[in-house]
TORKOL-262178 format. One record per residue (C-alpha): residue in one letter; y, x, z. Coordinates in steps of 0.05 Angstrom, whole numbers, plus 5000, padded with zeros to 4 digits. Layout:
BEGIN
AYXZ ...
//
This chain:
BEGIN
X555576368552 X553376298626 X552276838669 X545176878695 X546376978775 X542977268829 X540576688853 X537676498780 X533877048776 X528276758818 X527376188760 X528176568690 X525075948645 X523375848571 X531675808548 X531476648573 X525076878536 X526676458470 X534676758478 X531577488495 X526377588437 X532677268390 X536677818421 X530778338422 X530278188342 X537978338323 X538278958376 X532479208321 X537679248261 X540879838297 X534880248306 X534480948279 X542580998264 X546581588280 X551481428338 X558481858346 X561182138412 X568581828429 X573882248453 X581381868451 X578581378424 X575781768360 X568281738338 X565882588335 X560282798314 X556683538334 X557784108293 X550484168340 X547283658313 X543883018348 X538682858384 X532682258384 X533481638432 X525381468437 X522080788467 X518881108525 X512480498509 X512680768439 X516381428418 X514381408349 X519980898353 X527081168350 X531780788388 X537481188353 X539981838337 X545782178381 X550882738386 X549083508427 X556083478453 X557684228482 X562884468517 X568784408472 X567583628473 X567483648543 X574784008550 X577083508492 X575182888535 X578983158595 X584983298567 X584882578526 X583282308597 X588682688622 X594282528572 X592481748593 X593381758655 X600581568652 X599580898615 X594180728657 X597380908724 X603180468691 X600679868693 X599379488747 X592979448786 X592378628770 X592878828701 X587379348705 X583678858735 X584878348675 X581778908628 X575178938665 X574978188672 X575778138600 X570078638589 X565178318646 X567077678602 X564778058541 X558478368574 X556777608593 X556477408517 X552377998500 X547777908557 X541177968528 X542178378483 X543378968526 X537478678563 X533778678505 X536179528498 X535379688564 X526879428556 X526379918504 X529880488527 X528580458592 X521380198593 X523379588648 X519778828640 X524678308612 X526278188694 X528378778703 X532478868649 X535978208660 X537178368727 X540079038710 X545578718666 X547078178710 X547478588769 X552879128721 X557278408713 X557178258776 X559878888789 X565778898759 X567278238785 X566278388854 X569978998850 X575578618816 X576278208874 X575978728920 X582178988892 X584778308899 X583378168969 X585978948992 X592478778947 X591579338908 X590179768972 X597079639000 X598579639067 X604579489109 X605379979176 X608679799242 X615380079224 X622179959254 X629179599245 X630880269211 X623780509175 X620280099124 X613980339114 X607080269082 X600480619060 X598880658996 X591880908964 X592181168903 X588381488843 X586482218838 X587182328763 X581382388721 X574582208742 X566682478712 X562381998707 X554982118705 X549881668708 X542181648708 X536881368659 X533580818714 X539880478715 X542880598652 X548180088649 X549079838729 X549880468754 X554480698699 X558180098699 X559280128774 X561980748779 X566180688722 X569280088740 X570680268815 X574280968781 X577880488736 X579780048781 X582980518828 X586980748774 X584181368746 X581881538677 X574681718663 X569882218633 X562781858621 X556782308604 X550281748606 X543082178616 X540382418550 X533981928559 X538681278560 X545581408513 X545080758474 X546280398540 X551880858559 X554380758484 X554780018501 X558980038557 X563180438520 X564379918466 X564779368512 X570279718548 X573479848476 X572679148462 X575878938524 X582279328504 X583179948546 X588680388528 X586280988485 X583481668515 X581981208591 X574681138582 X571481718532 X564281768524 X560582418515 X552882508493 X548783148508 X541283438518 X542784068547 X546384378602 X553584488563 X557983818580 X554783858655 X557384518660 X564484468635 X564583768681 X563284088739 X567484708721 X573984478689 X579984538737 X583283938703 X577883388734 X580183068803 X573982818819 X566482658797 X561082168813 X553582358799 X547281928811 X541182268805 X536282758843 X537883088905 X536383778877 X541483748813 X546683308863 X546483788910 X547484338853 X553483938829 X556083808898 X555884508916 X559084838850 X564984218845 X566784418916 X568185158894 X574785028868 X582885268892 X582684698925 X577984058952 X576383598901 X572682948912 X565082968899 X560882348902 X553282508897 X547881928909 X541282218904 X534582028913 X529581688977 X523281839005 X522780959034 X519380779090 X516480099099 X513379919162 X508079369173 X506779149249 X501678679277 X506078119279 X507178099195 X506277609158 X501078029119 X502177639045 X509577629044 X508778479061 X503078619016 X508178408955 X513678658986 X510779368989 X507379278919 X514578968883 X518379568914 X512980128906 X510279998832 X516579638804 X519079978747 X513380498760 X517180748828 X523581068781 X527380708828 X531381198888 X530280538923 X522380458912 X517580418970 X513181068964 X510081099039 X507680629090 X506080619161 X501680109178 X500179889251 X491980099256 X490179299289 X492279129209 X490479719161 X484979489129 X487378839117 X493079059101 X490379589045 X485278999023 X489778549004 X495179108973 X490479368916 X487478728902 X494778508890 X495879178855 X489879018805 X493578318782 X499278708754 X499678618679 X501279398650 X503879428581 X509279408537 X516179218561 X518378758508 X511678288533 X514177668569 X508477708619 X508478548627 X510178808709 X508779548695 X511879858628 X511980638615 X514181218649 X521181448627 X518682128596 X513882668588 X517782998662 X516582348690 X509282368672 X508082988698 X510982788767 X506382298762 X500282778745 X502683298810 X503082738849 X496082468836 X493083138844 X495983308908 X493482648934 X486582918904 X486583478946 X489483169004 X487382529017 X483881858983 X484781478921 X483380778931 X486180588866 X489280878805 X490881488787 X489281538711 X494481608655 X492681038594 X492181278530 X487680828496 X490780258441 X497180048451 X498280648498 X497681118455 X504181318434 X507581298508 X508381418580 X503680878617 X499381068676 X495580568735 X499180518797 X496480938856 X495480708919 X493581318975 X490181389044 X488381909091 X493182339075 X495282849129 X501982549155 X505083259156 X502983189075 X508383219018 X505282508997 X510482269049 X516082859041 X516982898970 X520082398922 X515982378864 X519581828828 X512781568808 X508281008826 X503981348875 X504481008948 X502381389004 X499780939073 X498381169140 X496680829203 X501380859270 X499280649343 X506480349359 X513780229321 X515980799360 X512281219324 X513280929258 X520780969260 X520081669278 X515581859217 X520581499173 X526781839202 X523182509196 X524282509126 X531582999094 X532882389057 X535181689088 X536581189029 X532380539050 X527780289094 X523979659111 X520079229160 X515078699166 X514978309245 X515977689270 X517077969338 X525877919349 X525778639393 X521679049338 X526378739286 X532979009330 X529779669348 X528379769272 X535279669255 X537780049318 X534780729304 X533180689234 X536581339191 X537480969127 X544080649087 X541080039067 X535379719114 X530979219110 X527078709141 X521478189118 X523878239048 X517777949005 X521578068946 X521178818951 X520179149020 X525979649009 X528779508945 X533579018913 X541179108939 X546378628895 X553378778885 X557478328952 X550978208988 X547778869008 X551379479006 X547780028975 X548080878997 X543981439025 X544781799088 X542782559086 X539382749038 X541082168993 X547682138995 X554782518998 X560181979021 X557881549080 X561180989037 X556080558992 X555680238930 X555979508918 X560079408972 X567079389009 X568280049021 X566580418956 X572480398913 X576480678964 X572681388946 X576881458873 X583881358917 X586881818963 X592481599014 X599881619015 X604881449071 X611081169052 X616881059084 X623780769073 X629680889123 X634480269123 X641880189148 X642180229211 X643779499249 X651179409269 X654078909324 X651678649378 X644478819368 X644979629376 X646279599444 X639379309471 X636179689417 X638780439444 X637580119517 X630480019498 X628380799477 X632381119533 X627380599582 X621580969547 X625681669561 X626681729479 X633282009448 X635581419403 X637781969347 X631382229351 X627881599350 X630281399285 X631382099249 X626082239188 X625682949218 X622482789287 X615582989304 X609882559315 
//
């Protein structure tokens, strides 16, 4: 089966919709089953019991039924992640690399059907879901081949005629995995794979909103043959497996995307160990997109609308303030809620649906505090009503809210809501713009509409962000792919300084190791120039070649 691409995307035809309702119609046989936890490679089941997977667009519809892991589960999946560490660290990188080939191969064939899941679980319009497993192939492949072009990550060093020597990185030992709902099989699979990659075994917890998608990557992995007790996959709705994660002595390192108040919770506690332990946290955004006089006003009216009210803003990417340039503002705000009225708000599964649900009844109420704080602080212009009529009945839909005259000092453009409430402003220059949006504790993404060249290069001069933007029409500060934008926070919003999607990340699940070799020392007619050649640099030959000297 062919791989829909990034490029593809853009032209989703008739073939996709007829192969995604076939797909959406089998995915329905396993509704409402009980699913097992797997630790070594064994299905377990909760002594705790289980807990409902809901359709956020409908939870009178039970996606599935899954385990309240606890702590016990938590310790079991360590040491099973533990105890596999030597088969996996025995085979070779390439062949790692062959596994999650075979299971991006796998993924491929089963395409949309996890598009199909991810609708319903996640609430996201047959685009996004597509995109969201395309995007999780595409990166294990391009992780796979950044393994391949580092060789493995190593690296001859300028030795000598009598030192050999390389660097080598190398896994830490076993890695936690935890992912969010928005990106329930991306974000796991990306992390995963870069903490497989690298060598290291992994604990995977998925958020207790989205475990059927995290349950999926698990079999796919499975399926793709990875030695027992490498990959084990834990469910939970309480606080119990996070705990033991983040306490057990026996983890080496763990990746968390999420909020920056639990990732900063989790950074802070993993830390608190004998010794320093790697801790990845990639948290949320507060996005900035500017518009400027020289805009192309349609291409940055759905630009800021794609990126602010796409997947109801439960993206750490979404647009959620603007700073217009007061020569455009009201043309600007014109033309952005009557293109905010055309969106099509309903279920997920619809073909021609933009807006689906809310994740949850948390989500909703960020929603509702967001809404009333723009109440008391500023205007309305549109939206601002949760739907409950009909079809909405049963879930989490609300309008998207559009914002103005907000004080600028106003947590309408501090505080990430994770909702689709967009806050606008005007500005009197990009200087001032670019200092509103760096004034912000977060710095995840930003973005720009101008067609004037020195705005364009001061924007991505002084902008605070890890993934920038400018005169993106497809979303104004959303929309990284895996090997063409690199995707991480800065403060606030992230931990590493090295981002997803891009060359630098799996490097974060290795740690470095020197090597070095000391070979016979040359004979004949060679020594002599050799020795002559340190005493010209006032070195002691011994000392030049001993292991002992100091650097």
């Amino acid at each position: 089966m062919e791989k829909i691409a990034y490029a593809s995307l853009a032209s989703l035809g008739e073939d996709f919709h007829r192969a995604f309702e076939s797909a959406l119609s089998h995915q329905q046989k396993r509704f409402g089953q009980s699913h097992p936890m797997f630790i070594n490679g064994h299905g377990v089941n909760s002594t705790s019991g289980h807990f409902p997977d809901v359709a956020p667009s409908d939870t009178r519809l039970v996606l599935g039924k899954f385990q309240s892991g606890n702590r016990e589960h938590a310790r079991k999946a360590i040491t099973a992640a533990k105890n596999a560490l030597a088969i996996w660290n025995d085979l070779s990188w390439r062949n790692r690399i062959s596994f999650l080939r075979k299971a991006a191969e796998l993924m491929t064939s089963h395409q949309y059907e996890l598009a199909a899941l991810i609708c319903l679980e996640v609430g996201k319009n047959r685009f996004e879901a597509i995109a969201e497993v395309s995007e999780a192939i595409d990166l294990i492949l391009y992780y796979c081949q950044q393994m391949e072009a580092n060789n493995g990550f190593e690296k001859p060093m300028n030795g000598s005629r009598t030192e050999k020597t390389k660097t080598v990185l190398k896994p830490y030992g076993v890695w936690a995995v935890v992912s969010p709902f928005n990106f329930p099989l991306a974000l796991a699979t990306g992390m995963a794979t870069g903490a497989l990659l690298a060598g290291n075994t992994v604990v995977f917890k998925p958020a207790s909103d989205t475990p059927f998608a995290g349950l999926r990557l698990y079999e796919l992995l499975h399926q793709a043959g990875l030695p027992v007790g490498v990959f084990n996959y834990l469910t939970g709705s309480g606080p119990a497996i996070g705990a033991e994660l983040v306490e057990n002595p026996d983890l080496d390192g763990l990746i968390f995307t999420g909020s920056r108040a639990v990732g900063m919770e989790i950074y802070r506690r993993f830390l608190n160990k004998e010794y320093p332990k790697p801790c990845v946290a990639e948290m949320g955004g507060k996005n900035a997109a500017i518009i400027m006089p020289s805009a192309k006003l349609d291409e940055a009216i759905e630009g800021v609308m794609r990126s602010a009210f796409g997947m109801g803003g439960e993206k750490c990417s979404a647009c959620s303030r603007v700073y217009v340039h007061k020569q455009i503002l009201k043309q600007f705000l014109d033309g952005l809620v009557e293109k905010t009225k055309a969106i099509k708000i309903g279920s997920p599964v619809e073909r021609d649906t933009f807006l689906g649900p809310l994740i949850n009844d948390q989500g909703l109420a960020k929603y509702q505090k967001a809404v009333a704080l723009a109440k008391r602080e500023g205007n309305i212009v549109y939206g601002g009503h949760r739907l409950t009529n009909g079809n909405f009945a049963s879930g989490f839909f609300v309008e998207p809210t559009i914002v103005t005259n907000a004080p600028k000092t106003s947590k309408l453009f501090e505080e990430e809501f994770f909702a689709p409430v967009l806050a606008l402003t005007d500005v009197k220059s990009l200087d001032e713009a670019i200092t509103l949006a760096n004034g912000s504790e977060y710095g995840l993404t930003a973005g720009i509409f101008t067609e004037n060249g020195q705005e364009q290069e001061e924007f991505f001069t002084r902008i605070e962000v890890g993934a920038a933007y400018c005169n993106r029409r497809g979303g104004a500060t959303t929309g990284a792919w895996p090997g063409v934008q690199s995707f991480g926070g800065w403060k606030g919003s992230g931990s590493s300084g090295k981002n997803a999607l891009g060359p630098y990340y799996i490097q974060q699940f290795m740690r470095e190791q020197s090597q070095t070799m000391m070979m016979p020392e040359p004979t004949g007619p060679t020594q002599a120039p050799q020795f002559d050649a340190f005493q010209r640099r006032g070195m002691d030959h011994t000392d030049a070649v001993s292991p002992h000297r100091r650097w």
